[in-house]
N, C-alpha and C positions, 0 to 999 in steps of 0.2 A: 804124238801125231794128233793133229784137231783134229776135231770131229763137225758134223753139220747137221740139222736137223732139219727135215722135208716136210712139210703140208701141204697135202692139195686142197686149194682154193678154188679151183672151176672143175668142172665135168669134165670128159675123155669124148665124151657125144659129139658126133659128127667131127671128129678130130680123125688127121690120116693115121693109116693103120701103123704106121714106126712110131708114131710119137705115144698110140696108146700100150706099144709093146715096149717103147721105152718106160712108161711111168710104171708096167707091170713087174720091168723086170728091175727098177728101183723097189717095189716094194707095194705102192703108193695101186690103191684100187679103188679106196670110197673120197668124195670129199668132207675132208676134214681129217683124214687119215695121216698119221704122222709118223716117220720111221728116221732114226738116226744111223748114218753113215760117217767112214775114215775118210776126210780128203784124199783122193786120188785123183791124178790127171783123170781116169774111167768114168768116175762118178762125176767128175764136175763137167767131164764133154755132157755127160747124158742129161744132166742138169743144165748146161744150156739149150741145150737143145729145145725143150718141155720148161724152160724158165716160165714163162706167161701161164703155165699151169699151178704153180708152184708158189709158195713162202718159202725162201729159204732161211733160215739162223745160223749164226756161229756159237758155236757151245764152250765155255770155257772150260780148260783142261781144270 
C-alpha cells in the first residue's frame, strides 16, 4: 500500500471550523508538522478537502 506524507504550510486561523477539525483529525496541528499516512479513499477525501492547507508527497514503498 503507498503511503503519503502531509505538511502543513498555512495556519488553521480564521479557517471554518470542519476544515480545522479536519487537519486535527489528520494529525496535522502546528505549521510545519508533518505526519505520514496509507492511501485510502478516507484520507485522501480529507486531504482535499484542507489541500490549500497542506504539502502533500508520495513516499516510495
Amino acid at each position: 500500500m503507498s503511503r503519503i506524507r502531509l505538511t502543513q504550510i498555512r495556519s488553521t486561523i480564521k479557517r471554518p471550523a470542519r476544515q480545522v477539525k479536519t487537519m486535527e483529525a489528520l494529525g496535522l496541528k502546528k505549521i510545519n508538522s508533518s505526519v505520514e499516512h496509507n492511501v485510502t479513499p478516507q484520507i485522501m477525501g480529507m486531504v482535499e478537502r484542507v489541500r490549500h492547507l497542506l504539502k502533500v508527497e508520495e513516499l516510495e514503498a
